[in-house]
N, C-alpha and C positions, 0 to 999 in steps of 0.2 A: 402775296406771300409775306407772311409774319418774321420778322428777323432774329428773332429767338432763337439762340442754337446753329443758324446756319451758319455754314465756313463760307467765308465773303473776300472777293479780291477787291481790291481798288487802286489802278494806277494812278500812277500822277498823283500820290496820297500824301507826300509831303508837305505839300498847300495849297492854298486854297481854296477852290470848290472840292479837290480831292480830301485834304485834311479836314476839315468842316462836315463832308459825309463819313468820312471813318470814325469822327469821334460822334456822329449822332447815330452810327447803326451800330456802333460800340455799345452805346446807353440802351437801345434797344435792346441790348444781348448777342447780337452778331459776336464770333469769333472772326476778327478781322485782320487779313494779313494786309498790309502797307505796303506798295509796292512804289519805286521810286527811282529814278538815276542817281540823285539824291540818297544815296543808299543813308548816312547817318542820320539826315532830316525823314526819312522813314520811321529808322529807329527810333528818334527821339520821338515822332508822333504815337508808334507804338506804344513806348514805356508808358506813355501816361496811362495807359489800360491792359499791361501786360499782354497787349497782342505780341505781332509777329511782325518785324521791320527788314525788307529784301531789298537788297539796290540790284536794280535792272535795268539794260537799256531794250526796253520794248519792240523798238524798232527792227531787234536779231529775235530773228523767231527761234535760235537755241537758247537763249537767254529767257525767253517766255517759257520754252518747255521745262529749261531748271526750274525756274520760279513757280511752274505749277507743280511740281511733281514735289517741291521744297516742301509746299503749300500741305496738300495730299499727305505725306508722309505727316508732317506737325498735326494737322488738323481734321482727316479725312477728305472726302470727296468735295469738290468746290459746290456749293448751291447757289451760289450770286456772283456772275463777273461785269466789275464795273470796269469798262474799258474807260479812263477818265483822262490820261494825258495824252496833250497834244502841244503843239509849239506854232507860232503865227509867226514867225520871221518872213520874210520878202516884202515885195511891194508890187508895181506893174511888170506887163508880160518881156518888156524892153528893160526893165532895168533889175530882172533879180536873178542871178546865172542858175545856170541849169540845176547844182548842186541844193542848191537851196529845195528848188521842186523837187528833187529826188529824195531829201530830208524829209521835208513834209508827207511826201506823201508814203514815206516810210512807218513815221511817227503817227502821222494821222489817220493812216487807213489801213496800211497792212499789221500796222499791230493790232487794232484788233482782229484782222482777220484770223495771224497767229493763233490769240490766245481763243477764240472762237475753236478753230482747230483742234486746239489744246485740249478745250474744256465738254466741247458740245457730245462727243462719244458717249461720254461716262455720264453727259444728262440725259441723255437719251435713251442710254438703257435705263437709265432711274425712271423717266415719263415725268423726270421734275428738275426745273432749271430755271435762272432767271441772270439773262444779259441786257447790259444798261450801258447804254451807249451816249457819249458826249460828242455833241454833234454843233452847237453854237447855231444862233438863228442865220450864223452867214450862209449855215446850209440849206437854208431854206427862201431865204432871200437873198442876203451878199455882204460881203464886209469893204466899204469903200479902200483904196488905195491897198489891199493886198490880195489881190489874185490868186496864187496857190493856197494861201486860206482858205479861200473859198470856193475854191473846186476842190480841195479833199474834203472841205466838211460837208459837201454835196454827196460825195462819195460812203459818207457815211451815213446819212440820211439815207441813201437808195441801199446801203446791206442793212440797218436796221429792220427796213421796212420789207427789206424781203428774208429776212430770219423772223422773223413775226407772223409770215403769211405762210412760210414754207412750213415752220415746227409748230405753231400753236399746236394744234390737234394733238402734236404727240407730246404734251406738259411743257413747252418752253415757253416762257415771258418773255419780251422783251418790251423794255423801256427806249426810247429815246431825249435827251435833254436836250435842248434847245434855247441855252440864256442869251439874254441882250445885255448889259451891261454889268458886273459882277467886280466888286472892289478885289481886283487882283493884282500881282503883277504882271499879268500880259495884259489887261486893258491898259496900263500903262496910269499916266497923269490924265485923273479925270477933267480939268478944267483945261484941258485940248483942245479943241475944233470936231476931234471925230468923238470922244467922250460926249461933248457939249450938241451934238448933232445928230449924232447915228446911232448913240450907244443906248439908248433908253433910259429912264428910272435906273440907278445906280443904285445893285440888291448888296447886300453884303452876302457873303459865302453863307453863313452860318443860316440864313434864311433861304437860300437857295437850298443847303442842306436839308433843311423840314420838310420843302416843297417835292425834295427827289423820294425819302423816304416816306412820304404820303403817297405820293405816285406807285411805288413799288407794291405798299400791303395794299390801292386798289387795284393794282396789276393794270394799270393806266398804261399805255404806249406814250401818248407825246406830253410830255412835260416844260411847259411853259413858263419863265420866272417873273412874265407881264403881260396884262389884260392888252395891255396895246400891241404887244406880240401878235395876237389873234388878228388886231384890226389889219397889221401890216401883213397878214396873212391875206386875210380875207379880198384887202384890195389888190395883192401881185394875182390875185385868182379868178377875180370878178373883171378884172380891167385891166390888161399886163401894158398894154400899150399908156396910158394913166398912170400905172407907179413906174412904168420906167421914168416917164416923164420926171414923175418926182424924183424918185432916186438922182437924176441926173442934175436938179435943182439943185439937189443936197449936194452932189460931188463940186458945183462948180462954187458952193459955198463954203465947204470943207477947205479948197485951194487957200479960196482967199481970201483965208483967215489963217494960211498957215498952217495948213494940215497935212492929214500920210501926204505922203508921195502918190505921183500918179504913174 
């Protein structure tokens, strides 16, 4: 799908990997609304290209349905929903209260399901649509010392992959993104122990950005920000019993040196 002209959402648009794709599918021509808790840091990303700046908290799926219908009325019909924020607060199953899971997996998965809800009707009578879902590689392998991290971003790897198999046939795209380490403020201070160990090649947003919108006009599903992503693929697949092994390497090195919590 060519971003020219289409009306495109992007949460979590204030920064980031969020802000970094809104202003490169902006350059492409997308009409792009911003969407954000951040509601003024929206808007300020906005004005630099006269989009549209909404503060939202995602996680109330009446707050998604304003936001799309806000969307719809300025812009017409949505053609691209990036579901892009999400929030990584906790740590282990013993030390992060229950509140916290319920946050997460509010933020992390039922928002998109929400705007999923929202938007997938009106593409489906069109027979054209395209949902891009940010899912982190913890959902595919794990994110050491926090747990509800990485069981909702697991949980959004399994709805990507089953809105991809369910709609294709009837015009829906779906993307999935999958970064390892990305100059933000939720990877935190990169010369940390889990930065320095777990996090990968440290991409900046703005190349993570090229790499999303490349994915999109091939209508690519998984989206990767490193070749060595693959490899850590490859071996949780070929040898589960082998990269746990490692992983566990990794966590008892993570400790001690000072790293998340366990």
């Amino acid at each position: 799908m060519q971003f020219q002209d289409k009306v495109t959402v992007v949460t979590g648009g204030a920064s980031g990997i969020g802000a970094a794709c809104v202003r490169n599918f902006a350059a492409r021509g997308a009409k792009v609304a911003v969407v954000d808790l951040n509601g003024d840091g929206a808007k300020s990303v906005a004005a630099e290209f006269g989009g549209l700046g909404i503060a939202c908290n995602v996680g109330d799926e009446g707050e998604i349905n304003a936001m799309v219908a806000q969307v719809e009325a300025a812009y017409g019909p949505i053609d691209i929903l990036f579901n892009n924020a999400g929030i990584n607060s906790g740590r282990e199953i013993l030390n992060t209260d229950l509140s916290v899971w319920e946050d997460q997996w509010r933020v992390n998965v039922m928002a998109h399901v929400y705007a999923v809800r929202a938007v997938l009707p009106g593409m489906l009578e069109r027979r054209s649509g395209y949902l891009l879902h940010t899912a982190s590689m913890a959902g595919i392998l794990m994110s050491h010392g926090n747990l509800p991290y990485t069981v909702s971003k697991h949980a959004v790897v399994g709805l990507a992959e089953y809105l991809s198999v369910t709609h294709h046939h009837e015009g829906i795209r779906v993307s999935l993104l999958a970064p390892l380490g990305v100059r933000t403020p939720m990877l935190g201070d990169t010369d940390k122990p889990f930065a320095r160990n777990a996090a990968g090649p440290i991409k900046e947003p703005e190349e993570v950005a090229e790499q999303v919108a490349t994915a999109v006009e091939e209508e690519r599903f998984l989206i990767l920000t490193d070749e060595i992503a693959q490899t850590w693929m490859a071996g949780k697949t070929n040898d589960m019993e082998r990269w746990l092994g490692g992983m566990r390497r990794m966590q008892e090195k993570i400790q001690s040196e000072g790293g998340r919590d366990t």
